[in-house]
mmCIF file of the N, C-alpha and C atoms, coordinates in Angstrom:
data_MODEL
# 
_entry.id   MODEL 
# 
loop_
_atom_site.group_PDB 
_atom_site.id 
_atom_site.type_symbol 
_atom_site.label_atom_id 
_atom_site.label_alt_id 
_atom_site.label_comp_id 
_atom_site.label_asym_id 
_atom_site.label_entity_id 
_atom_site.label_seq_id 
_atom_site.pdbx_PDB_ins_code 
_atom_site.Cartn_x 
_atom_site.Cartn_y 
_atom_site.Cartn_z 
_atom_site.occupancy 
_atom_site.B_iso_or_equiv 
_atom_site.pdbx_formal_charge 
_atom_site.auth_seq_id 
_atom_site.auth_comp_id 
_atom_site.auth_asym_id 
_atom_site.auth_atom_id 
_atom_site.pdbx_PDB_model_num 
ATOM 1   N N  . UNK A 1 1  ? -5.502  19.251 7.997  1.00 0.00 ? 1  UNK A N  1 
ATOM 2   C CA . UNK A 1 1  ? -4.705  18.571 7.001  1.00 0.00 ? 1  UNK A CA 1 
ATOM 3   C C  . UNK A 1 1  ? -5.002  17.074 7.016  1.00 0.00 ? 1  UNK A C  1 
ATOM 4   N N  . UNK A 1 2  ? -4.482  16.705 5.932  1.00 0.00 ? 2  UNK A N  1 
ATOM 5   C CA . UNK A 1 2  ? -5.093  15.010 5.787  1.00 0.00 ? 2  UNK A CA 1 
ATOM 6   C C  . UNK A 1 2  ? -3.723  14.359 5.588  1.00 0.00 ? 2  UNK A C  1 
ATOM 7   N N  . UNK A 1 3  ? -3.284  12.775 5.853  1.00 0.00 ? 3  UNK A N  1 
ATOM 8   C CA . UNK A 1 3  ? -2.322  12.281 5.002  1.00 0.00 ? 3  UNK A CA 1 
ATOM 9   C C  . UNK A 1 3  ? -3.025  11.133 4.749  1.00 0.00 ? 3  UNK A C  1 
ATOM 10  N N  . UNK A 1 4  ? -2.205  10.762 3.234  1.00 0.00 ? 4  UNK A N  1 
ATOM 11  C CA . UNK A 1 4  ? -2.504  9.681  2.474  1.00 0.00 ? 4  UNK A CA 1 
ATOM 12  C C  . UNK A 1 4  ? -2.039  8.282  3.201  1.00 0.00 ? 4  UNK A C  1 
ATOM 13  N N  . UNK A 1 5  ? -2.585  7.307  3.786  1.00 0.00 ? 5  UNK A N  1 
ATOM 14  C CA . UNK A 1 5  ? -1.999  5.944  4.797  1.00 0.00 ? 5  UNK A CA 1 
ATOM 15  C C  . UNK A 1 5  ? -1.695  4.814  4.073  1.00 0.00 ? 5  UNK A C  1 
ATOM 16  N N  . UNK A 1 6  ? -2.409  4.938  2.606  1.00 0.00 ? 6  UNK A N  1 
ATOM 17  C CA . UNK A 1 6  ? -2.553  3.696  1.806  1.00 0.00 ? 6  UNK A CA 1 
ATOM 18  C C  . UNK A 1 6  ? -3.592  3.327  0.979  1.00 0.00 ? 6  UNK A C  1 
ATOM 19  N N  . UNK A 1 7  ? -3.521  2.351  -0.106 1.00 0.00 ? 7  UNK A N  1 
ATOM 20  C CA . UNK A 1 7  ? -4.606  2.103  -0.955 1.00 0.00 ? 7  UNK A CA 1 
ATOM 21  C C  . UNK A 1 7  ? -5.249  3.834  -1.045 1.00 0.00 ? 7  UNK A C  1 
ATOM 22  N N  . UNK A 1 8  ? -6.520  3.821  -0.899 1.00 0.00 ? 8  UNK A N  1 
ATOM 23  C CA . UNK A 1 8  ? -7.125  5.293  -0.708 1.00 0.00 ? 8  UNK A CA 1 
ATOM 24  C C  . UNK A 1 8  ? -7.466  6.003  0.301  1.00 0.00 ? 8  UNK A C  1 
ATOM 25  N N  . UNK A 1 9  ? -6.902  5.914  1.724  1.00 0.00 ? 9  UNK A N  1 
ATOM 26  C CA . UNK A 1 9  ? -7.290  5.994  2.357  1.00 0.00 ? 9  UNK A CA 1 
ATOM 27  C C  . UNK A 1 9  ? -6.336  7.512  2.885  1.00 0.00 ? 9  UNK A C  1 
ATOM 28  N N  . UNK A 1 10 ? -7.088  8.170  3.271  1.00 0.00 ? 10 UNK A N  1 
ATOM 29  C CA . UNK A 1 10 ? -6.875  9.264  4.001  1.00 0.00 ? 10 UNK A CA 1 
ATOM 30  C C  . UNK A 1 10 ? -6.983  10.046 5.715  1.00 0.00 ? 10 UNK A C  1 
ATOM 31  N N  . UNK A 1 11 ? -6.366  10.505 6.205  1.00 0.00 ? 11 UNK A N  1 
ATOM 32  C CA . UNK A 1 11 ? -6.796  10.418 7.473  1.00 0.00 ? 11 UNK A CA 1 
ATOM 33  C C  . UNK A 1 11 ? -6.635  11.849 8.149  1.00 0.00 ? 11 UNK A C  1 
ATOM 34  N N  . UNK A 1 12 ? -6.950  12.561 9.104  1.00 0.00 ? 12 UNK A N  1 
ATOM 35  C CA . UNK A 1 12 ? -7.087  13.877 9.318  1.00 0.00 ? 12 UNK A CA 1 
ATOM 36  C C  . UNK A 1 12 ? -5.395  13.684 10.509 1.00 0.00 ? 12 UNK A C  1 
ATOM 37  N N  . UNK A 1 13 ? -4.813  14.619 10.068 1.00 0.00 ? 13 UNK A N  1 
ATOM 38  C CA . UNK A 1 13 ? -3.692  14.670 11.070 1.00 0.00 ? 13 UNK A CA 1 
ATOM 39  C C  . UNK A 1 13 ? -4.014  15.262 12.413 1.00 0.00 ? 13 UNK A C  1 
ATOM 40  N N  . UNK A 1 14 ? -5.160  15.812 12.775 1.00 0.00 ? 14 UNK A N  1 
ATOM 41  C CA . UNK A 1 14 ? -5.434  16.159 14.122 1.00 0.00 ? 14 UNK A CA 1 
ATOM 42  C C  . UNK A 1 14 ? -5.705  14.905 14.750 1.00 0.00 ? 14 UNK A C  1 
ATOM 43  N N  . UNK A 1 15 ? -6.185  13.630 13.912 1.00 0.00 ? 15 UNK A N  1 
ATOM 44  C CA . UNK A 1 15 ? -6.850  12.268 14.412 1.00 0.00 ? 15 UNK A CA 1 
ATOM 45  C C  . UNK A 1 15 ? -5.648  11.277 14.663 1.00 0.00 ? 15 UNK A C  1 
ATOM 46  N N  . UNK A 1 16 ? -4.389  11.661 14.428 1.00 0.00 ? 16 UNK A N  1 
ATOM 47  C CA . UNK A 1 16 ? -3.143  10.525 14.629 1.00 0.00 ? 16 UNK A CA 1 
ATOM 48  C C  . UNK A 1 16 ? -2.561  10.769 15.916 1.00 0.00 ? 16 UNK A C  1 
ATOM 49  N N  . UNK A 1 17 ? -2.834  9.743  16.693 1.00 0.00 ? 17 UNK A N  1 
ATOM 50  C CA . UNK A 1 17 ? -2.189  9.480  18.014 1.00 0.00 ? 17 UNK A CA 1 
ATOM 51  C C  . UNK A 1 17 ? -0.686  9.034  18.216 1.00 0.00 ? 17 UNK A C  1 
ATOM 52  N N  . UNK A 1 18 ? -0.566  8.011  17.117 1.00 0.00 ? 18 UNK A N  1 
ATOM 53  C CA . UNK A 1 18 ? 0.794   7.632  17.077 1.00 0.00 ? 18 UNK A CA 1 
ATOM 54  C C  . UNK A 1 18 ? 1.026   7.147  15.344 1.00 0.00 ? 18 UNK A C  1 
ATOM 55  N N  . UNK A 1 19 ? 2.070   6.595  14.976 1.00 0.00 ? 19 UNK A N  1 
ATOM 56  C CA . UNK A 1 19 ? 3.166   6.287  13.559 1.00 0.00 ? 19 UNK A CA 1 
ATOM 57  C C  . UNK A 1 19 ? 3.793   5.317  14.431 1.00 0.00 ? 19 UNK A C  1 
ATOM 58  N N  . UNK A 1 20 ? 3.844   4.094  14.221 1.00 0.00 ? 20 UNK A N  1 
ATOM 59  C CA . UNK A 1 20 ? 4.403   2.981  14.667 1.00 0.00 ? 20 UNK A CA 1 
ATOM 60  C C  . UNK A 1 20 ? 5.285   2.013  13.586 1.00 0.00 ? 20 UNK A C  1 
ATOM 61  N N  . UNK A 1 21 ? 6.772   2.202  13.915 1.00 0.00 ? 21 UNK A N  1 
ATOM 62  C CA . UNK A 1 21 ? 7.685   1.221  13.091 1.00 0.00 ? 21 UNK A CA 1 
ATOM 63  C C  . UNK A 1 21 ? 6.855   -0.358 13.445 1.00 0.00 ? 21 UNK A C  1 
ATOM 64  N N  . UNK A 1 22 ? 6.875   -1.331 12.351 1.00 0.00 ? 22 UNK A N  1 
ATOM 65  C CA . UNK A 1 22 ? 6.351   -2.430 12.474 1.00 0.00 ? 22 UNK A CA 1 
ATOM 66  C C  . UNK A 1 22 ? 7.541   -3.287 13.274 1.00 0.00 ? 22 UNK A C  1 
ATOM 67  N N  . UNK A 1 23 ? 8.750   -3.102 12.667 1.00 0.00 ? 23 UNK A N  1 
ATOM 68  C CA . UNK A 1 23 ? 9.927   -3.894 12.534 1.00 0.00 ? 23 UNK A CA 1 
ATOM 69  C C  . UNK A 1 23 ? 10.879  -3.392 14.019 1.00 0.00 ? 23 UNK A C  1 
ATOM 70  N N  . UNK A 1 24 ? 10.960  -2.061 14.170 1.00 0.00 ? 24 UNK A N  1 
ATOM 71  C CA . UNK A 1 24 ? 10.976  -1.933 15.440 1.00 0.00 ? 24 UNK A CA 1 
ATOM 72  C C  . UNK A 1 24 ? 10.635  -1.777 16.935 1.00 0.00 ? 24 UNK A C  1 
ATOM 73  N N  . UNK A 1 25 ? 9.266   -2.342 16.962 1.00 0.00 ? 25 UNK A N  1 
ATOM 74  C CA . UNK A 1 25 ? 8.206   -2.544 18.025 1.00 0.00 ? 25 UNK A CA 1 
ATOM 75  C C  . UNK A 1 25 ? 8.207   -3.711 18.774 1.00 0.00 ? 25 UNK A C  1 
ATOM 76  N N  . UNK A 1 26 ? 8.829   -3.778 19.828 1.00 0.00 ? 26 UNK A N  1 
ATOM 77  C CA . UNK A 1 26 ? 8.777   -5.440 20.606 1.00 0.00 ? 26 UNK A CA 1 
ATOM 78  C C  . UNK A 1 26 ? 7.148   -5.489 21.165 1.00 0.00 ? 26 UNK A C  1 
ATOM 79  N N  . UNK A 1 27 ? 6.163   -4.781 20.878 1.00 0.00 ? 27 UNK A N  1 
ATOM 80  C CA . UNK A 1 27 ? 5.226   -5.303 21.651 1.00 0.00 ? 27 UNK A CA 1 
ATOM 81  C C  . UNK A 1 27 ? 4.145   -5.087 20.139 1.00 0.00 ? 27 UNK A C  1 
ATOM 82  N N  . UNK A 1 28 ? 4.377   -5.343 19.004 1.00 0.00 ? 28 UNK A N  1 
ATOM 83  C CA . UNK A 1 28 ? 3.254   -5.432 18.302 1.00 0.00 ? 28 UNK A CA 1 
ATOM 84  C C  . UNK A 1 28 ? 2.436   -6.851 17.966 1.00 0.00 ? 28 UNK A C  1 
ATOM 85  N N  . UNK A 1 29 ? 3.020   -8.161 18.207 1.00 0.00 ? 29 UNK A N  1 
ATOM 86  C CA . UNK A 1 29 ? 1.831   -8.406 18.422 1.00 0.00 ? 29 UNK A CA 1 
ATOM 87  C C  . UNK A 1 29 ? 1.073   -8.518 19.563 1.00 0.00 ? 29 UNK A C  1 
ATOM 88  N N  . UNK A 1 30 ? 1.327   -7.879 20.796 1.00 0.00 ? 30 UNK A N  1 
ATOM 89  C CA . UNK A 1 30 ? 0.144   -8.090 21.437 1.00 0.00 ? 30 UNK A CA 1 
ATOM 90  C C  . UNK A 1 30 ? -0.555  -6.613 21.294 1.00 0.00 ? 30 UNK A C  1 
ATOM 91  N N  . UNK A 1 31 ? -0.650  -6.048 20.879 1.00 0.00 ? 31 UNK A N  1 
ATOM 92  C CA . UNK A 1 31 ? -1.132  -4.435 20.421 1.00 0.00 ? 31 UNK A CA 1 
ATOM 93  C C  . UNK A 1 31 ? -2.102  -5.061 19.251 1.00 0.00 ? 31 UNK A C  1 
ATOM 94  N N  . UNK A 1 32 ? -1.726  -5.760 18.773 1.00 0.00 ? 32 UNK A N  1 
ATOM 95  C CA . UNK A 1 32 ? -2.601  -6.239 17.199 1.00 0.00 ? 32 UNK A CA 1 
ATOM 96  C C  . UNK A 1 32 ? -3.628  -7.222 17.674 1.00 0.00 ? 32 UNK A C  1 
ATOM 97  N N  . UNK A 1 33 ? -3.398  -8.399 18.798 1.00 0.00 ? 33 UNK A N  1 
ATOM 98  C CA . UNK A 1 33 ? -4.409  -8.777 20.017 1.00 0.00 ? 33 UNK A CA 1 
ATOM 99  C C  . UNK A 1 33 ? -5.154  -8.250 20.282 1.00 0.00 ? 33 UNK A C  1 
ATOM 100 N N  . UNK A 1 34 ? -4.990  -6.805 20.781 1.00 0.00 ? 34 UNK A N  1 
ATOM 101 C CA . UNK A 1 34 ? -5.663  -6.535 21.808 1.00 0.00 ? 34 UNK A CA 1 
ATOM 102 C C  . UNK A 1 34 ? -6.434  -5.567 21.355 1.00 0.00 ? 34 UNK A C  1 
ATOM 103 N N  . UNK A 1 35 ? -6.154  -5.255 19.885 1.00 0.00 ? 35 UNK A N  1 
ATOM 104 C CA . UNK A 1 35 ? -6.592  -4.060 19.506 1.00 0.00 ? 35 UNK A CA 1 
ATOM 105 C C  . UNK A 1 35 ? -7.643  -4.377 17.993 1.00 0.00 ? 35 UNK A C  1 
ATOM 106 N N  . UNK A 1 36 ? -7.462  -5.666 17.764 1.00 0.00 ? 36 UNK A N  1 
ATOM 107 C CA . UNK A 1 36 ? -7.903  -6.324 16.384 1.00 0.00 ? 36 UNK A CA 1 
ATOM 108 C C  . UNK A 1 36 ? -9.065  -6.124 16.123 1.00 0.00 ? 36 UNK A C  1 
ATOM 109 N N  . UNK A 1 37 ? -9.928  -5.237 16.145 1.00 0.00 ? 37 UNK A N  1 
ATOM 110 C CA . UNK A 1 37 ? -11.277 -5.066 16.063 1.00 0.00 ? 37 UNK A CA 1 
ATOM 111 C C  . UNK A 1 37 ? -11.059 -3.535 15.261 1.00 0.00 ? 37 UNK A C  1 
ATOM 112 N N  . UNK A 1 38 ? -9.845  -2.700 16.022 1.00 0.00 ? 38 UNK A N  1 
ATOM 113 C CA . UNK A 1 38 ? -10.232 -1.486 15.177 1.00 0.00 ? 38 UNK A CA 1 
ATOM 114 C C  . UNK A 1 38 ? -8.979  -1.675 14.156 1.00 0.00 ? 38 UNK A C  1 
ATOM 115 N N  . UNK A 1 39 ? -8.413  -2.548 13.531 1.00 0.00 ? 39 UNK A N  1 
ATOM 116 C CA . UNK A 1 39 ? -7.388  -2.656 12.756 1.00 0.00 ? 39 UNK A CA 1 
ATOM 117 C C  . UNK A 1 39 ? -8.278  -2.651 11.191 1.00 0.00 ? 39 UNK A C  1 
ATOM 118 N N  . UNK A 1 40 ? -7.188  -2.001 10.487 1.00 0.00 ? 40 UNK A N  1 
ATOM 119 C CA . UNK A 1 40 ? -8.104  -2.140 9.113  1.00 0.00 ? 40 UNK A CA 1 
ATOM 120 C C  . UNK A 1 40 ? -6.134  -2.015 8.339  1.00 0.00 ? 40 UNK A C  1 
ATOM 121 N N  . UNK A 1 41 ? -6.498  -3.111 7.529  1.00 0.00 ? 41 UNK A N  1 
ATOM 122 C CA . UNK A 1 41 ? -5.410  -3.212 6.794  1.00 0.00 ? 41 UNK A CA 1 
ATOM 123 C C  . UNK A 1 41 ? -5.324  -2.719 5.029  1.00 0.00 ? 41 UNK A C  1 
ATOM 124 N N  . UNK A 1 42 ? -4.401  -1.614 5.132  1.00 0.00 ? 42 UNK A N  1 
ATOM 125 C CA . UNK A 1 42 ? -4.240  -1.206 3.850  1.00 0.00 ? 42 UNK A CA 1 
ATOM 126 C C  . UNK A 1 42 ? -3.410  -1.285 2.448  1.00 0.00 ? 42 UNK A C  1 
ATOM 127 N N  . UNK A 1 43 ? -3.262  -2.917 2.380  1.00 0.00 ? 43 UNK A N  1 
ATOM 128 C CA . UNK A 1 43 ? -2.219  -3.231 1.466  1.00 0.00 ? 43 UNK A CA 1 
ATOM 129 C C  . UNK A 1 43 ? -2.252  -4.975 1.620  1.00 0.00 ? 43 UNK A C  1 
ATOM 130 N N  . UNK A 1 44 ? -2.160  -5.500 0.384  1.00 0.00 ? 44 UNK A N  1 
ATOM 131 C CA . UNK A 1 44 ? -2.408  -6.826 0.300  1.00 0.00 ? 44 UNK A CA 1 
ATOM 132 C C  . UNK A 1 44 ? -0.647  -7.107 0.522  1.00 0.00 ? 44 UNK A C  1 
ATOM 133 N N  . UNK A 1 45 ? 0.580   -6.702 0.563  1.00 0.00 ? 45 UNK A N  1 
ATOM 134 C CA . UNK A 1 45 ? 1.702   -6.843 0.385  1.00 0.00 ? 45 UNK A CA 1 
ATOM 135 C C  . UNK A 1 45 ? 2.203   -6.169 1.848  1.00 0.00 ? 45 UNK A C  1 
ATOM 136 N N  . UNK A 1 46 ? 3.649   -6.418 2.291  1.00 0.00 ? 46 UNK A N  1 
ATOM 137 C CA . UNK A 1 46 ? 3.809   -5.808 3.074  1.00 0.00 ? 46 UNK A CA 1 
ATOM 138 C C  . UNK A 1 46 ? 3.746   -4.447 4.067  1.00 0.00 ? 46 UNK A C  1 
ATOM 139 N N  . UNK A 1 47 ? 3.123   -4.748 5.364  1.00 0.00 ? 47 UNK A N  1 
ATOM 140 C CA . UNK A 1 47 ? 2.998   -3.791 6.380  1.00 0.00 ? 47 UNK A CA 1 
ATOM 141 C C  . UNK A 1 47 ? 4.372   -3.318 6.748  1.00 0.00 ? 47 UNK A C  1 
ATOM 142 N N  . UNK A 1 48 ? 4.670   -1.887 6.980  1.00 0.00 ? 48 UNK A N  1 
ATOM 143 C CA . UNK A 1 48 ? 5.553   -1.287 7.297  1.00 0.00 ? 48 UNK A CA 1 
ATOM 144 C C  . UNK A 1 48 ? 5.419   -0.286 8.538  1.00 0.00 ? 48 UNK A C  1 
ATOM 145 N N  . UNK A 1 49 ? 4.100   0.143  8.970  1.00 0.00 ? 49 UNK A N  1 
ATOM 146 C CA . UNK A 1 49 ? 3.749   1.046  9.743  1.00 0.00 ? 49 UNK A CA 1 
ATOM 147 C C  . UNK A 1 49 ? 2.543   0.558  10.527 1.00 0.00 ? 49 UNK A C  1 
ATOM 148 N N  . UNK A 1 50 ? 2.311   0.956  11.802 1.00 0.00 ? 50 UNK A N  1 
ATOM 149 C CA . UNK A 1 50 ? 0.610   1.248  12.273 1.00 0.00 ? 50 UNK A CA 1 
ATOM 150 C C  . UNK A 1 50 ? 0.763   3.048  12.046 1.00 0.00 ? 50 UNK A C  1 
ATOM 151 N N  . UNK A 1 51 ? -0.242  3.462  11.722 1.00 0.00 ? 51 UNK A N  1 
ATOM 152 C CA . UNK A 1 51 ? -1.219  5.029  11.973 1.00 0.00 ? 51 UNK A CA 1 
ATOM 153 C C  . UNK A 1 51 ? -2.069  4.854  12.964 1.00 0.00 ? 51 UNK A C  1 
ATOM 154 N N  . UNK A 1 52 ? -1.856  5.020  14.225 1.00 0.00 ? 52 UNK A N  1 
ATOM 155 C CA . UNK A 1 52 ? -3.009  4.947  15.334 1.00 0.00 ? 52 UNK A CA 1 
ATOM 156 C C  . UNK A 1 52 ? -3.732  6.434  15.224 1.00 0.00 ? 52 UNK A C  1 
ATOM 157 N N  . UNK A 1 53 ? -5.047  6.300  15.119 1.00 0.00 ? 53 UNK A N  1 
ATOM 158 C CA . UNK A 1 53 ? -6.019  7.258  14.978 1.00 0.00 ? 53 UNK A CA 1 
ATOM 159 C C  . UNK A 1 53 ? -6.932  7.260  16.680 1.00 0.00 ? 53 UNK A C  1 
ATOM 160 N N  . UNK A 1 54 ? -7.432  8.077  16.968 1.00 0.00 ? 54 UNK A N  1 
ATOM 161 C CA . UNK A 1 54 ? -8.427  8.604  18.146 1.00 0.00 ? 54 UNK A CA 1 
ATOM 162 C C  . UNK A 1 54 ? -9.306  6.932  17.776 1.00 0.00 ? 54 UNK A C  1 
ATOM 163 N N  . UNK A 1 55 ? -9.876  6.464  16.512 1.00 0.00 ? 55 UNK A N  1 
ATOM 164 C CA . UNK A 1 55 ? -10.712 5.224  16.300 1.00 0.00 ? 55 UNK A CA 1 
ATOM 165 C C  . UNK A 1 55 ? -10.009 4.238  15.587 1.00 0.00 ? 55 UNK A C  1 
ATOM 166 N N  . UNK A 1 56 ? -9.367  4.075  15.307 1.00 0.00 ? 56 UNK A N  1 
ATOM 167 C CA . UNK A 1 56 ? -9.018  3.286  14.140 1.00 0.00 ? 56 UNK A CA 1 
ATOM 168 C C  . UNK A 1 56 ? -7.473  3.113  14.380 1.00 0.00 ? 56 UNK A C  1 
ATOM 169 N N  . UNK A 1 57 ? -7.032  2.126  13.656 1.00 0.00 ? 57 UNK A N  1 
ATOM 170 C CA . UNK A 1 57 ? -5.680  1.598  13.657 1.00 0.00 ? 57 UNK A CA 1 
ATOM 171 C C  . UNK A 1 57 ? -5.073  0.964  12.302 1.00 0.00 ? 57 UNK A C  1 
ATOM 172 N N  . UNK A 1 58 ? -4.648  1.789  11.741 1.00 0.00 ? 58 UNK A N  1 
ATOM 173 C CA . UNK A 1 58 ? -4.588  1.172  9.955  1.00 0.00 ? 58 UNK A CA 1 
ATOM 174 C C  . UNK A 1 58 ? -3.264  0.838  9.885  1.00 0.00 ? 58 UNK A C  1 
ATOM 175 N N  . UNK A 1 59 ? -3.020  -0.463 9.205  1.00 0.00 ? 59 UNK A N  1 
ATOM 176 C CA . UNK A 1 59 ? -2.005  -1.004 8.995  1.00 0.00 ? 59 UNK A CA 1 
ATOM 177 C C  . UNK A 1 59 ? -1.311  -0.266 7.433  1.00 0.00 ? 59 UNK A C  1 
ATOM 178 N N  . UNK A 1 60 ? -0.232  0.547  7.528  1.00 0.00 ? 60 UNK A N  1 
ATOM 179 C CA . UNK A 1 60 ? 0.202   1.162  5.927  1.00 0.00 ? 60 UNK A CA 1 
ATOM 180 C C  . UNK A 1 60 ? 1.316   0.348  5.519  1.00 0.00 ? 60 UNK A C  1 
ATOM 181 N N  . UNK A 1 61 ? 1.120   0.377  4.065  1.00 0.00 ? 61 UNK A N  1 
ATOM 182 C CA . UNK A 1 61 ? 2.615   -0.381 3.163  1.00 0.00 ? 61 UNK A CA 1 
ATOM 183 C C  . UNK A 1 61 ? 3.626   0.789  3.397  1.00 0.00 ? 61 UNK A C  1 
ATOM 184 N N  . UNK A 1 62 ? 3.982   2.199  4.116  1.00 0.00 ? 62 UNK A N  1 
ATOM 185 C CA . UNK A 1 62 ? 4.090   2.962  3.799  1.00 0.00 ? 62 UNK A CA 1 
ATOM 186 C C  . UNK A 1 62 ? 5.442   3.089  5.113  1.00 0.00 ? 62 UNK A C  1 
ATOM 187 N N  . UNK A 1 63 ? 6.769   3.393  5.508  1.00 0.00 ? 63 UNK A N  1 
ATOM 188 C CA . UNK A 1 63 ? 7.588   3.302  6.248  1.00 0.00 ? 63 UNK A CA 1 
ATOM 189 C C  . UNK A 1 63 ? 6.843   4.171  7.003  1.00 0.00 ? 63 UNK A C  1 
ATOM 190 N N  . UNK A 1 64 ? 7.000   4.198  8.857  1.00 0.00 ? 64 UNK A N  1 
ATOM 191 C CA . UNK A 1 64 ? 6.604   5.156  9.397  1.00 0.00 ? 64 UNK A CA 1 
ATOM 192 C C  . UNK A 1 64 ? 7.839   6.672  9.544  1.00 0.00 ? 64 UNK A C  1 
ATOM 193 N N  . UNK A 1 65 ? 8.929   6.261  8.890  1.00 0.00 ? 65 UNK A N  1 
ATOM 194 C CA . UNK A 1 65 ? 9.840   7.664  8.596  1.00 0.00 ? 65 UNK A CA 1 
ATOM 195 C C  . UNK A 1 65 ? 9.221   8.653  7.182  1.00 0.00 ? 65 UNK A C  1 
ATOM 196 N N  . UNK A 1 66 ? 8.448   8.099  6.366  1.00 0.00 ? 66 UNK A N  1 
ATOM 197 C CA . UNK A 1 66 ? 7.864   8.451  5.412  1.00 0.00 ? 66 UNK A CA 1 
ATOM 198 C C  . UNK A 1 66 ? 7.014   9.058  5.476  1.00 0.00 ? 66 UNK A C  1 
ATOM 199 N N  . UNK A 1 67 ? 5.710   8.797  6.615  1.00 0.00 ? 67 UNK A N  1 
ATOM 200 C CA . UNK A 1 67 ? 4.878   8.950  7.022  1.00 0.00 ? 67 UNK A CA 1 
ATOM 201 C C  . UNK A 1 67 ? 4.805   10.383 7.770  1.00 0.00 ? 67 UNK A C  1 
ATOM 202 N N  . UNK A 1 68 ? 5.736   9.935  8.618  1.00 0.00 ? 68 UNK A N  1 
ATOM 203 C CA . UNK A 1 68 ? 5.814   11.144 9.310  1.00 0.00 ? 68 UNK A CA 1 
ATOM 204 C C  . UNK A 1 68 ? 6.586   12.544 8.869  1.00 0.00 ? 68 UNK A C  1 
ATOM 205 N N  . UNK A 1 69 ? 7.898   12.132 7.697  1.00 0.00 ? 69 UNK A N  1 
ATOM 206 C CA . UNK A 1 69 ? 8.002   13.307 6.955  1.00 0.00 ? 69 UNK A CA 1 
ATOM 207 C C  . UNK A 1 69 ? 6.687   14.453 6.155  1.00 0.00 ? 69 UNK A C  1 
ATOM 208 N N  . UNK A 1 70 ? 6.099   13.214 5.490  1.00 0.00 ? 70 UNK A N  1 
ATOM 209 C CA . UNK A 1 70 ? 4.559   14.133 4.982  1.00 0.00 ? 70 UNK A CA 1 
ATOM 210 C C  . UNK A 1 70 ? 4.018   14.717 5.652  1.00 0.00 ? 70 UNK A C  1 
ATOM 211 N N  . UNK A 1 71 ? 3.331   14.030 7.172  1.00 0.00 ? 71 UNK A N  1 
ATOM 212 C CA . UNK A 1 71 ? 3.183   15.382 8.254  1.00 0.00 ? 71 UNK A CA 1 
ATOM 213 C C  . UNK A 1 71 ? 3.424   16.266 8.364  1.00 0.00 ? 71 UNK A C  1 
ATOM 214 N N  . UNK A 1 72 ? 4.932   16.533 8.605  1.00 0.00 ? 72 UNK A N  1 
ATOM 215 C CA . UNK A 1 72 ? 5.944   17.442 8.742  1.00 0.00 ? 72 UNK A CA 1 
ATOM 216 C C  . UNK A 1 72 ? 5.833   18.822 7.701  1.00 0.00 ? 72 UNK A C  1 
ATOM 217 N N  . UNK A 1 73 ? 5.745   17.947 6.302  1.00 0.00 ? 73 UNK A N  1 
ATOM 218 C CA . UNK A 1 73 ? 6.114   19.074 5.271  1.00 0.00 ? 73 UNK A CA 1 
ATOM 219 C C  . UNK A 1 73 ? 4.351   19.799 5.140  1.00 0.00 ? 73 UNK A C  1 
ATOM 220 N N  . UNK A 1 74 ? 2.868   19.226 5.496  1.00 0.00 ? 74 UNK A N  1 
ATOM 221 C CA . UNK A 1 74 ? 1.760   19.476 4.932  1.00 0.00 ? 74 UNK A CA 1 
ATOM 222 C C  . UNK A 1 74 ? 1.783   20.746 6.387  1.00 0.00 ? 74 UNK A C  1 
ATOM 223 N N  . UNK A 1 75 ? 2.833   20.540 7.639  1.00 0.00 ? 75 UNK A N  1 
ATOM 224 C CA . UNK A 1 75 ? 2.613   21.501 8.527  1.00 0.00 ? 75 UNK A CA 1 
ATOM 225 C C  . UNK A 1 75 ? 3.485   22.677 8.438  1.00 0.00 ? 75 UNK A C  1 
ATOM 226 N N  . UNK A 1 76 ? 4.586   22.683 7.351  1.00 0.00 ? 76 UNK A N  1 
ATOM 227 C CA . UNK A 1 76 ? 4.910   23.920 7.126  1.00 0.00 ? 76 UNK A CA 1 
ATOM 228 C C  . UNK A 1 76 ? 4.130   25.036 6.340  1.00 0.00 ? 76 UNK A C  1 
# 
């Protein structure tokens, strides 16, 4: 299964490690430090989520309660 993260971007749900609240994370920026090489940002307007992937780390306009409902429903 795939979910939609933003702009066009798609991602394989076997490949998501974590769904990260932006707003409730005391350690994102040093995660965005330390990790800024595999960050790819998907929205010129506000970030609401990380999608941590096995490679990649995409920043979504997209709530991570949102996010993770679509999971949910593409696994029933």
């Amino acid at each position: 299964m795939y979910l939609h993260v933003g702009e066009e971007m798609v991602v394989r749900t076997d490949d998501i490690v974590a769904i990260i609240d932006v707003s409730s994370s005391g350690f994102i920026k040093e995660f965005i430090t330390n990790n800024n090489d595999k960050i790819h940002r998907l929205s010129k307007g506000v970030i609401k989520s990380f999608v941590v992937t096995k490679d990649f780390i995409y920043q979504s306009p997209f709530s991570s309660q949102t996010l993770k409902k679509r999971c949910r429903a593409k696994s029933l």
